[in-house]
MDAnalysis code that builds the backbone (N, CA, C; Angstrom):
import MDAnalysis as mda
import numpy as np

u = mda.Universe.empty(582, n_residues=194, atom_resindex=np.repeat(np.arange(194), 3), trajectory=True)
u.add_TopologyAttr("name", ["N", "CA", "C"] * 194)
u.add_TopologyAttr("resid", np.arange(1, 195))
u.add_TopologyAttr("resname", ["UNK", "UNK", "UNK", "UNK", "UNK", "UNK", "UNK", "UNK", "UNK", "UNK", "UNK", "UNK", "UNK", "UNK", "UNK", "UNK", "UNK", "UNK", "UNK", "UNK", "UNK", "UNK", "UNK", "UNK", "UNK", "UNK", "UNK", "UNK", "UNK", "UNK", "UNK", "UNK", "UNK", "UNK", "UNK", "UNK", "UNK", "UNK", "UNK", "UNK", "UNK", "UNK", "UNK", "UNK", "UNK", "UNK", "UNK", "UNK", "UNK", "UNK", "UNK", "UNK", "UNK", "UNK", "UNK", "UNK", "UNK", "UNK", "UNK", "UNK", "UNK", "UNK", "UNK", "UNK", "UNK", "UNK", "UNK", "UNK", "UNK", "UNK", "UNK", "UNK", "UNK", "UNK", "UNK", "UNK", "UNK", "UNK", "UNK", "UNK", "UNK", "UNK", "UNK", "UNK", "UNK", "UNK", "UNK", "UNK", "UNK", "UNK", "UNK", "UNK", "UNK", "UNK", "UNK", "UNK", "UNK", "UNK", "UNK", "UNK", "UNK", "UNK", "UNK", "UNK", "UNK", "UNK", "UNK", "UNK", "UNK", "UNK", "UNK", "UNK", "UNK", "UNK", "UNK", "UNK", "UNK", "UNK", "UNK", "UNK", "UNK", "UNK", "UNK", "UNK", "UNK", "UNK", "UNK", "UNK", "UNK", "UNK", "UNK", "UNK", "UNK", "UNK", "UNK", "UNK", "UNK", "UNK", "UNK", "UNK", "UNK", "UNK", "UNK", "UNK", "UNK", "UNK", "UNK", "UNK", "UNK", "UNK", "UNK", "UNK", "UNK", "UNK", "UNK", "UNK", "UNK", "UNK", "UNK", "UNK", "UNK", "UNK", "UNK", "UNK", "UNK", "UNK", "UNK", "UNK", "UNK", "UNK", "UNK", "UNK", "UNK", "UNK", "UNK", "UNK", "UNK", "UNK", "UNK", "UNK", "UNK", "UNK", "UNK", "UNK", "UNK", "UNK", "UNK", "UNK", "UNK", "UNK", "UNK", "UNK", "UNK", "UNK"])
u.atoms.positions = np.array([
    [93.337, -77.152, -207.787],
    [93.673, -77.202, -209.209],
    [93.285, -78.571, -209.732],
    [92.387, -78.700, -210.836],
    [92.364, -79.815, -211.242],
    [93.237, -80.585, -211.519],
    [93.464, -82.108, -211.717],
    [94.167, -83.068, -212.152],
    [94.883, -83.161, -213.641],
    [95.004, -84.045, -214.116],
    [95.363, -84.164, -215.709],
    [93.978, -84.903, -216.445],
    [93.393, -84.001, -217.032],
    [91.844, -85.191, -217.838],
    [91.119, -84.514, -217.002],
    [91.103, -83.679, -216.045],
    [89.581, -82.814, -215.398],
    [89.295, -82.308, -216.325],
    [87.828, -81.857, -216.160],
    [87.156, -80.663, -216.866],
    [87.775, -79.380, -216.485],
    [87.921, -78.838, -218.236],
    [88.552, -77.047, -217.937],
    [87.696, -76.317, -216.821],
    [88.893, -75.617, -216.336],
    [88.077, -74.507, -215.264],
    [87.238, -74.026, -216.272],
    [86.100, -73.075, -215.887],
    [85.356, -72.263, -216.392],
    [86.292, -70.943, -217.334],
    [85.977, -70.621, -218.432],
    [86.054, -69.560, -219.062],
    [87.731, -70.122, -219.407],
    [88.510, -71.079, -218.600],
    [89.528, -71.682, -219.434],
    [89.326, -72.810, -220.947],
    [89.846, -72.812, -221.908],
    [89.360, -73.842, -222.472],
    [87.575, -74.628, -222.614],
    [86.964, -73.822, -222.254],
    [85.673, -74.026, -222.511],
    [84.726, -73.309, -224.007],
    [84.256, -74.241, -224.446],
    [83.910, -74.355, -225.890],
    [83.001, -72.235, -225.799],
    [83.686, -71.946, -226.930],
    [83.547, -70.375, -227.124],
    [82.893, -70.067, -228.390],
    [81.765, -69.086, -228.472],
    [80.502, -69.025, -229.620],
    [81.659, -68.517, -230.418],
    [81.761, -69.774, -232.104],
    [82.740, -70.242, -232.913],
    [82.459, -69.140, -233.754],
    [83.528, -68.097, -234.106],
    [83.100, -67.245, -234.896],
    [82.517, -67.623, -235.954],
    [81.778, -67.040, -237.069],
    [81.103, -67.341, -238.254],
    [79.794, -67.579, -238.065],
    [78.920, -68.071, -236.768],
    [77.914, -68.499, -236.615],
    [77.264, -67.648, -235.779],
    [75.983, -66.742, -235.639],
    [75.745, -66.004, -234.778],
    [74.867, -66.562, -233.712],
    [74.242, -65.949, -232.599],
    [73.783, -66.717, -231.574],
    [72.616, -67.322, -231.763],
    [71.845, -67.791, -230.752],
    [70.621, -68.219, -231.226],
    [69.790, -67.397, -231.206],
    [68.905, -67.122, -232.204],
    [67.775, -65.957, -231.998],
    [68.375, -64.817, -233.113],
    [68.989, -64.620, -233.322],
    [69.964, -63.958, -234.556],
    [70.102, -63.894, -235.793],
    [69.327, -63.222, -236.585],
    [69.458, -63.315, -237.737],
    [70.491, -63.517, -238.825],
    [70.966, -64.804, -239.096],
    [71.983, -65.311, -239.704],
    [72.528, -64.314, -240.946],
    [71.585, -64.140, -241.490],
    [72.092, -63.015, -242.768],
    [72.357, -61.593, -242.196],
    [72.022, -61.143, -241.162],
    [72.656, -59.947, -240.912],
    [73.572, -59.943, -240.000],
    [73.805, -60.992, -239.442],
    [74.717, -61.386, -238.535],
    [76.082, -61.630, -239.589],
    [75.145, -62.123, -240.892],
    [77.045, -62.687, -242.127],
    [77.101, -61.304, -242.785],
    [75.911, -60.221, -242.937],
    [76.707, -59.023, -243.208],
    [77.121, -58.259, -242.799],
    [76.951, -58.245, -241.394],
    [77.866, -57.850, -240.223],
    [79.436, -57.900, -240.815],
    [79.654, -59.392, -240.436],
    [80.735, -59.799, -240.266],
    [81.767, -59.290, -241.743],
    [81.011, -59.283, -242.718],
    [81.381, -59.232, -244.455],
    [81.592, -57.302, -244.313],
    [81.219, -56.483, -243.553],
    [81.474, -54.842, -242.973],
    [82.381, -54.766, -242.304],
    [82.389, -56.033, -240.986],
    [83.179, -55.810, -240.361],
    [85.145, -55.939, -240.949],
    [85.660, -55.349, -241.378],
    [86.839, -56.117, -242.730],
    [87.646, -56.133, -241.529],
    [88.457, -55.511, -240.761],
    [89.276, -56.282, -239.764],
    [89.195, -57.087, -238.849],
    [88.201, -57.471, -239.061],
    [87.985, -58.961, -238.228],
    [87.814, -58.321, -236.660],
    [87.678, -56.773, -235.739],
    [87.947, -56.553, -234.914],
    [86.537, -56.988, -234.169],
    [85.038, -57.350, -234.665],
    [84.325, -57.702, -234.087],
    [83.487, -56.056, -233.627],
    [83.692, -55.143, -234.611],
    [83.169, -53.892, -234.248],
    [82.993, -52.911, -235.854],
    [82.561, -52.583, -236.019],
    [82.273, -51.664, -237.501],
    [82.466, -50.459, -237.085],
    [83.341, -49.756, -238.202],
    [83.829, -47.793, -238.134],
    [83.070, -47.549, -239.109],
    [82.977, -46.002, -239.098],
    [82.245, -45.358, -239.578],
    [82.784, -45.734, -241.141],
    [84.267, -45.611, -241.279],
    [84.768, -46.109, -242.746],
    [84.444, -47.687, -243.354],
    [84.064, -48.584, -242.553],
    [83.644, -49.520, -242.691],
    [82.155, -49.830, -243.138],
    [81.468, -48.774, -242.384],
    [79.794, -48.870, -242.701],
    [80.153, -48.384, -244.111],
    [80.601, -46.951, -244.354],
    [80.280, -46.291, -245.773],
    [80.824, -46.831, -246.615],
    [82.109, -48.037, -246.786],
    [82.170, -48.956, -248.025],
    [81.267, -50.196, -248.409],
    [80.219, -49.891, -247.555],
    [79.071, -51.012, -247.757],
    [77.877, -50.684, -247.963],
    [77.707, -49.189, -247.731],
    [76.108, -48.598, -247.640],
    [76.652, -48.093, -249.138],
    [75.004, -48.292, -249.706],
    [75.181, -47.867, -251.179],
    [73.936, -46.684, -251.697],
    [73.805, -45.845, -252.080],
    [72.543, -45.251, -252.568],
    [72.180, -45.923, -253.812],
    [71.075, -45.418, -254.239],
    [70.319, -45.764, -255.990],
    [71.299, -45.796, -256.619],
    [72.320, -44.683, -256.797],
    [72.923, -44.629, -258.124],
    [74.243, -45.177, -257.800],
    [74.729, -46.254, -256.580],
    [75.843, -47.279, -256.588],
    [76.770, -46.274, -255.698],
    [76.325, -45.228, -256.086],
    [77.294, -43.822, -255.407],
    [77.486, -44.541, -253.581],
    [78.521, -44.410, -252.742],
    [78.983, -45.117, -251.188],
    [78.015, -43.887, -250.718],
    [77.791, -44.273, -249.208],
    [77.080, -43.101, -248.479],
    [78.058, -42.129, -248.238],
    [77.635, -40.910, -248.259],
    [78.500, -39.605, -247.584],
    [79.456, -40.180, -245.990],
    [80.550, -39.917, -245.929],
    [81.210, -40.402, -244.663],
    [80.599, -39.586, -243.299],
    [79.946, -38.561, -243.322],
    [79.772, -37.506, -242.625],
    [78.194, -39.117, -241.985],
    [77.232, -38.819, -243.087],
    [76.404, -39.349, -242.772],
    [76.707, -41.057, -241.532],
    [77.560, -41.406, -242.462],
    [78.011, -42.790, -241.697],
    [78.471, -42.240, -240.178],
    [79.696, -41.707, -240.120],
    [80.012, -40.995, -239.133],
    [78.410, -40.305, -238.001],
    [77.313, -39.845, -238.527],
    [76.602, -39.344, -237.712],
    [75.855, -40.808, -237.058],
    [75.448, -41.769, -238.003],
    [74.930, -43.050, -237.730],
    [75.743, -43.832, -236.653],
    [77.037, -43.961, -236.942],
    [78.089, -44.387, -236.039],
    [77.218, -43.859, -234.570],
    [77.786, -42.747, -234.890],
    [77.617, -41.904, -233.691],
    [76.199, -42.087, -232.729],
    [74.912, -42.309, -233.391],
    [73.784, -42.626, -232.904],
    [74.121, -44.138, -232.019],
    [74.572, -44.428, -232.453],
    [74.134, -46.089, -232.117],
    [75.526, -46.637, -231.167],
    [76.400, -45.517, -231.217],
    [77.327, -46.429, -230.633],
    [77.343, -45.849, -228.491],
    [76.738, -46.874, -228.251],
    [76.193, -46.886, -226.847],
    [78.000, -46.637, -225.841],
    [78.836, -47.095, -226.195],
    [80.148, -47.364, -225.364],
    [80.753, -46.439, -225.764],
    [80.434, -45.391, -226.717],
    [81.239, -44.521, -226.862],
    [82.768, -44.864, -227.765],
    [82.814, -45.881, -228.265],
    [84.164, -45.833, -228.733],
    [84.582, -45.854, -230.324],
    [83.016, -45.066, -231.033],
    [83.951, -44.180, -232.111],
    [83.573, -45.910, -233.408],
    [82.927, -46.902, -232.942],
    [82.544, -48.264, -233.696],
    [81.373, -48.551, -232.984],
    [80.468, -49.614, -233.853],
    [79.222, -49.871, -233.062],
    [79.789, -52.057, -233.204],
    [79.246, -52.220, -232.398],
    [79.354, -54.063, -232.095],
    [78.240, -54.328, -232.607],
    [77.763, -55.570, -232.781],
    [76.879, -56.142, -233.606],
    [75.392, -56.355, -232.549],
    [75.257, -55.855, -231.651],
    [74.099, -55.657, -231.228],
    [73.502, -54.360, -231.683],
    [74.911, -53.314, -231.429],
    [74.302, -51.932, -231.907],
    [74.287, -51.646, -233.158],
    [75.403, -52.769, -234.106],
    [74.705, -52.637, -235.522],
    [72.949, -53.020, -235.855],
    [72.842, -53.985, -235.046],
    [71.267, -54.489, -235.148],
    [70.119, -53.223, -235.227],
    [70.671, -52.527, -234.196],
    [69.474, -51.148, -233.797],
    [69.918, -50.213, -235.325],
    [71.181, -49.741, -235.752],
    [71.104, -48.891, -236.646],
    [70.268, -49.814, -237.648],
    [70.512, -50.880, -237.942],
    [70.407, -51.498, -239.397],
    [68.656, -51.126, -238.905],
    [67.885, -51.438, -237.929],
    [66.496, -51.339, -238.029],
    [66.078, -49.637, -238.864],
    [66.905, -48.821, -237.622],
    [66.432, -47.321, -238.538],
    [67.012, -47.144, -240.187],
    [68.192, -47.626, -240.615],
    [68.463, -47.707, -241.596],
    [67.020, -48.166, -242.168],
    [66.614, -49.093, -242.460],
    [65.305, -50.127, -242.663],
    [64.174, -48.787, -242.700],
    [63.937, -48.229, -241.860],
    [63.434, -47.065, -241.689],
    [63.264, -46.089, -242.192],
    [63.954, -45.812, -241.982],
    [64.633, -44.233, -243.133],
    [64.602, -44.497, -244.930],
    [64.730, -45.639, -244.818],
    [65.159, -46.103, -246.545],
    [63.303, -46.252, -246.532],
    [62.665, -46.826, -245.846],
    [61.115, -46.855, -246.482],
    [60.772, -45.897, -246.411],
    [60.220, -44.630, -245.835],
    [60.251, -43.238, -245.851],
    [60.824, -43.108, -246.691],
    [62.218, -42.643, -247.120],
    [62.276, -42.551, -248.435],
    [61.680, -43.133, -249.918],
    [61.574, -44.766, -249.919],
    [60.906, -45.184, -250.849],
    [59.365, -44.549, -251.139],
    [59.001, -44.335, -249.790],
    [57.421, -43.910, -250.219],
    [57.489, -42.617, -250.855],
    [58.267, -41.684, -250.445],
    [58.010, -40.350, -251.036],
    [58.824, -40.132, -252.013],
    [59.911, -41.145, -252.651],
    [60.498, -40.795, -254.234],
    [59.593, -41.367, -255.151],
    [58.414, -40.614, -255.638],
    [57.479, -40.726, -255.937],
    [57.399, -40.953, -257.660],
    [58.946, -40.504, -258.055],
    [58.749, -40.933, -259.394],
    [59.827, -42.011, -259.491],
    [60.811, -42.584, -258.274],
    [61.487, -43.631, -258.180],
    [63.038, -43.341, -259.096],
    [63.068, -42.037, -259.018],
    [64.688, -41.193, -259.104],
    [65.975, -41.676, -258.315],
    [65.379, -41.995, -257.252],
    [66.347, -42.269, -256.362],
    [67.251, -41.397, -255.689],
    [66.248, -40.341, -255.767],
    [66.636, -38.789, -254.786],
    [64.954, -38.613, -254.426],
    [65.260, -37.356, -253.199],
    [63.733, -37.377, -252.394],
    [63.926, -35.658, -253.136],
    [63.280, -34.819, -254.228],
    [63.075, -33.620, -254.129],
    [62.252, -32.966, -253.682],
    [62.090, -31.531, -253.257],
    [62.080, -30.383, -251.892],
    [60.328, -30.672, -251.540],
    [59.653, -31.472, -252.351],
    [58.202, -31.308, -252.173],
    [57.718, -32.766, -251.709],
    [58.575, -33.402, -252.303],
    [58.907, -34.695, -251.267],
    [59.308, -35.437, -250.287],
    [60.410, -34.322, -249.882],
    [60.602, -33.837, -248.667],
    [60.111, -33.705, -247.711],
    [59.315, -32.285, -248.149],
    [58.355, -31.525, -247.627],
    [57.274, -32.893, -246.491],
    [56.724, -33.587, -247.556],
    [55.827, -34.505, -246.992],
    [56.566, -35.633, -246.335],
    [58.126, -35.931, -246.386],
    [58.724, -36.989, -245.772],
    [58.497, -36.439, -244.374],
    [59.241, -35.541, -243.996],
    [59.169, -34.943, -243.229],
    [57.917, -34.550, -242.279],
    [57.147, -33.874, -242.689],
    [55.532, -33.946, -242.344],
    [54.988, -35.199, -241.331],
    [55.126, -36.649, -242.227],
    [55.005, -37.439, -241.348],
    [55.487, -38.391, -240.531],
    [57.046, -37.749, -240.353],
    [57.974, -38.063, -239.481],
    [57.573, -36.899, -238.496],
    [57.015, -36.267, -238.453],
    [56.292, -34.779, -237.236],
    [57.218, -34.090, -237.294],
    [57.580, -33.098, -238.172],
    [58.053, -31.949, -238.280],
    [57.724, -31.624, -238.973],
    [57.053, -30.449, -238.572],
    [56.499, -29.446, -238.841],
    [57.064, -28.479, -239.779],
    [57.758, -28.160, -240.852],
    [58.777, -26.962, -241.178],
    [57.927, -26.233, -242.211],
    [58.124, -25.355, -242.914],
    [58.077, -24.653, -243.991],
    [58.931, -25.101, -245.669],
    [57.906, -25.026, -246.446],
    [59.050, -25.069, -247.761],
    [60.155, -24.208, -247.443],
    [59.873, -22.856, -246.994],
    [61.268, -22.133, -247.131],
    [62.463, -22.826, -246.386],
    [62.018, -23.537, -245.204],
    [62.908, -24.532, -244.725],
    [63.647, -25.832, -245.071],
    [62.446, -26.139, -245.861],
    [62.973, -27.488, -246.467],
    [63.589, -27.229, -248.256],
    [63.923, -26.242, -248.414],
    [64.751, -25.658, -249.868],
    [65.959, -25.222, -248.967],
    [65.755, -25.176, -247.512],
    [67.247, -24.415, -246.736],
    [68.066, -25.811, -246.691],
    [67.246, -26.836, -246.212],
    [67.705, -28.355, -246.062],
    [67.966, -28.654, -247.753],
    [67.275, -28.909, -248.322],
    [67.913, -29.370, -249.697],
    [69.382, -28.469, -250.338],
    [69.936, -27.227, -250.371],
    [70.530, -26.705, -250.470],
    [71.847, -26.739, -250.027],
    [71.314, -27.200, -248.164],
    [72.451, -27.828, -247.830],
    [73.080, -28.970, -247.930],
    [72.455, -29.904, -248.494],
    [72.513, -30.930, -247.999],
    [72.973, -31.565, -249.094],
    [72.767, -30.888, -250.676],
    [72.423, -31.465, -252.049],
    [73.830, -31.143, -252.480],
    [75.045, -31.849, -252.702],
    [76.117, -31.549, -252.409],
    [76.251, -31.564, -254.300],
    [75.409, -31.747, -254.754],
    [75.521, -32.113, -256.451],
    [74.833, -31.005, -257.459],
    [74.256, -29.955, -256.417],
    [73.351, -28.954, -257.303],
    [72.041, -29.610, -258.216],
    [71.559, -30.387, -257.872],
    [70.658, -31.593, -257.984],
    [69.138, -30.849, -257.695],
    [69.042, -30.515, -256.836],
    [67.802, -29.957, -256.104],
    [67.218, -31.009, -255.485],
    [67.819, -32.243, -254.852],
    [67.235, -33.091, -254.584],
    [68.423, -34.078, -253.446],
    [67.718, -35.066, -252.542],
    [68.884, -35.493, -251.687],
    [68.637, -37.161, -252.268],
    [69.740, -37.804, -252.172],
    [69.508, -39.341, -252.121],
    [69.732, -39.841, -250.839],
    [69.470, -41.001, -250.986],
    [69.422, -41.429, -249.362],
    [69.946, -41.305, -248.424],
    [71.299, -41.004, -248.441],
    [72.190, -40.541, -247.302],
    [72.221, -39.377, -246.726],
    [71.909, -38.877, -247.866],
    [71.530, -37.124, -247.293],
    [70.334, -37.079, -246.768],
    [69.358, -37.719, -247.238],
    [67.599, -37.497, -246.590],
    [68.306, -38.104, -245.107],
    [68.927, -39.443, -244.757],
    [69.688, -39.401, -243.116],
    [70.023, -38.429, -242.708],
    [71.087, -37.885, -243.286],
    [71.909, -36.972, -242.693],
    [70.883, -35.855, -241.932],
    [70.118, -35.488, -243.176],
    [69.520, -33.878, -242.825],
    [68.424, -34.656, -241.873],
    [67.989, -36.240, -241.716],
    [66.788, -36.180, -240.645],
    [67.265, -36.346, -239.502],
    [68.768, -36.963, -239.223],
    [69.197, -36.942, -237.994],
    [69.220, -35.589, -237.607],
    [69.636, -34.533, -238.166],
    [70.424, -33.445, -237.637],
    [68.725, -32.510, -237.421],
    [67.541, -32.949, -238.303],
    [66.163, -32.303, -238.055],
    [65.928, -33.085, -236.398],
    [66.242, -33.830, -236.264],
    [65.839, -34.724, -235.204],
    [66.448, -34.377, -233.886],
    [67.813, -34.179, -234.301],
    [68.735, -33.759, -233.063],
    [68.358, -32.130, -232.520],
    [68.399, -31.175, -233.716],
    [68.015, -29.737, -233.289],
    [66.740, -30.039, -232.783],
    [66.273, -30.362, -233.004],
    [64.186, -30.741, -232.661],
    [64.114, -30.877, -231.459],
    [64.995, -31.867, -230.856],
    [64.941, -32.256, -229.400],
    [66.184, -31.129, -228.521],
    [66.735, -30.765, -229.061],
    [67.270, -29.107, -228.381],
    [66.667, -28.441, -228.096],
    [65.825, -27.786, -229.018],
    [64.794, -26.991, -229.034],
    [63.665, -27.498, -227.858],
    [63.117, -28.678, -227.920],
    [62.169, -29.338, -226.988],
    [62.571, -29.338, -225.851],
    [63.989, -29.464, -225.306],
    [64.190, -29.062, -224.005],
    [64.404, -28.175, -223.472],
    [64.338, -26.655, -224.210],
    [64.209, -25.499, -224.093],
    [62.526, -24.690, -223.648],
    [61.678, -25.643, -224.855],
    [60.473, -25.338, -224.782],
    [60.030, -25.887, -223.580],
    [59.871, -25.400, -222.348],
    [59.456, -26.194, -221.255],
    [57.580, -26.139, -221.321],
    [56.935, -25.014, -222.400],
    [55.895, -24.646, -222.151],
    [54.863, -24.978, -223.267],
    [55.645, -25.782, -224.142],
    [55.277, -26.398, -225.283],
    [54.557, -25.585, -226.080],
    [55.153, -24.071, -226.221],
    [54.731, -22.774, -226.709],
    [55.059, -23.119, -228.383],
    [56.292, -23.756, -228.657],
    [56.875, -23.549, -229.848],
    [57.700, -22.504, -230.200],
    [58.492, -21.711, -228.823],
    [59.027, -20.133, -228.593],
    [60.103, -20.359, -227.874],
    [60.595, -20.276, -227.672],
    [62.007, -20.065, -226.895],
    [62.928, -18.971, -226.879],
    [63.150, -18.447, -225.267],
    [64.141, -17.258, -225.196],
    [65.213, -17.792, -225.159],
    [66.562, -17.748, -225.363],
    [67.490, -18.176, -225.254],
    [68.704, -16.966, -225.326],
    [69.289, -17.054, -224.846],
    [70.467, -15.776, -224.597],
    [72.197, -16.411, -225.727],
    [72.564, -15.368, -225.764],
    [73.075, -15.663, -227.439],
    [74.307, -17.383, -226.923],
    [74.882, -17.195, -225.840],
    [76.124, -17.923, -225.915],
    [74.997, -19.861, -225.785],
    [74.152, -19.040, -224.487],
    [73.116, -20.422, -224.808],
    [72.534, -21.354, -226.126],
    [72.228, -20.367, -227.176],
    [72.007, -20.308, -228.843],
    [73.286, -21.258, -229.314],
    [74.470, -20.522, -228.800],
    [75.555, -20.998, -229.943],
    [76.026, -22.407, -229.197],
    [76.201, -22.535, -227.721],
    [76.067, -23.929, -227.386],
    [75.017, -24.862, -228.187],
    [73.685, -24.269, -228.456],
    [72.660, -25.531, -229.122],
    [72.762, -25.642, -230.517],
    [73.509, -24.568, -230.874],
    [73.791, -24.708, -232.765],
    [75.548, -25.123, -232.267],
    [76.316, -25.577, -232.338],
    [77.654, -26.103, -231.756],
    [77.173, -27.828, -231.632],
    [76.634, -27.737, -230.973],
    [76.269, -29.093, -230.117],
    [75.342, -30.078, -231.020],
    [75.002, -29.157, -232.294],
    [73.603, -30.208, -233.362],
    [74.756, -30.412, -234.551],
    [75.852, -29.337, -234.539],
    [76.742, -29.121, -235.429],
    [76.926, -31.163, -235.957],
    [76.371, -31.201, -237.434],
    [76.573, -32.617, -237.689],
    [78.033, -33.447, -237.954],
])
């Protein structure tokens, strides 16, 4: 045991990264809007926490569902909040998703409608049909709008993204066909359930 005036043991009393300042290599401004999301100080962001900070065009908060699905992407530990590394990775696709959108709100509405869509989609590689993408706007357009704003163009691309790769591990033959037997079906529509 050290004396009186030794150096602290390790991890006792030894100088600790001072909250407010993020590490080195860290982008200071997203590291302070981290922290400005994070409101209980717990050092972790909830899904209710992201959606009083995410905003669409028209000031309107993001859908909670949507936040909740984002949560859900990114949070590696499973515990229902993402930490500020795994905020880093959402905030990139956020970044993402919002330019894709910018490019295809083509008259700068600040909703993506069904033909804009159509082509968001397209070159994100999915493949669908208008009749599909009026099935997605319909659902998704919670305002009778005919059109999604940004949270919803998330919502419906996570959940295009998630069924997509269901489907892909079904397709072992890269046919674009799949047999599937009904309870198998309702496990992969259950399981995309957003």
């Amino acid at each position: 045991q050290p004396g009186y005036g030794a150096p602290p043991q390790p991890g006792y009393g030894a100088p600790q990264q001072q909250s407010g300042y993020p590490q080195a290599g860290v982008d200071p401004n997203l590291y302070n809007w981290f922290q400005a999301v994070d409101q209980d100080r717990s050092g972790r962001i909830t899904a209710t926490e992201l959606q009083q900070a995410l905003t669409n065009a028209n000031w309107s908060h993001f859908n909670p569902e949507t936040c909740r699905l984002m949560i859900g992407m990114f949070d590696r530990d499973f515990s229902g909040t993402i930490d500020f590394n795994e905020f880093c990775s959402l905030w990139n696709y956020i970044h993402q998703w919002k330019g894709i959108f910018d490019r295809f709100d083509g008259n700068r509405s600040g909703t993506i409608e069904s033909q804009e869509l159509q082509s968001a989609f397209s070159m994100m590689g999915f493949n669908v049909s208008p009749r599909f993408v009026q099935l997605i706007v319909w659902t998704y357009d919670t305002h009778g709008r005919r059109s999604l704003t940004l949270d919803k163009f998330i919502q419906s691309s996570v959940m295009l993204k998630s069924v997509t790769d269901t489907f892909k591990q079904k397709d072992t033959n890269l046919s674009g066909v799949i047999n599937v037997g009904y309870e198998d079906f309702m496990y992969m529509a259950m399981s995309n359930k957003p």
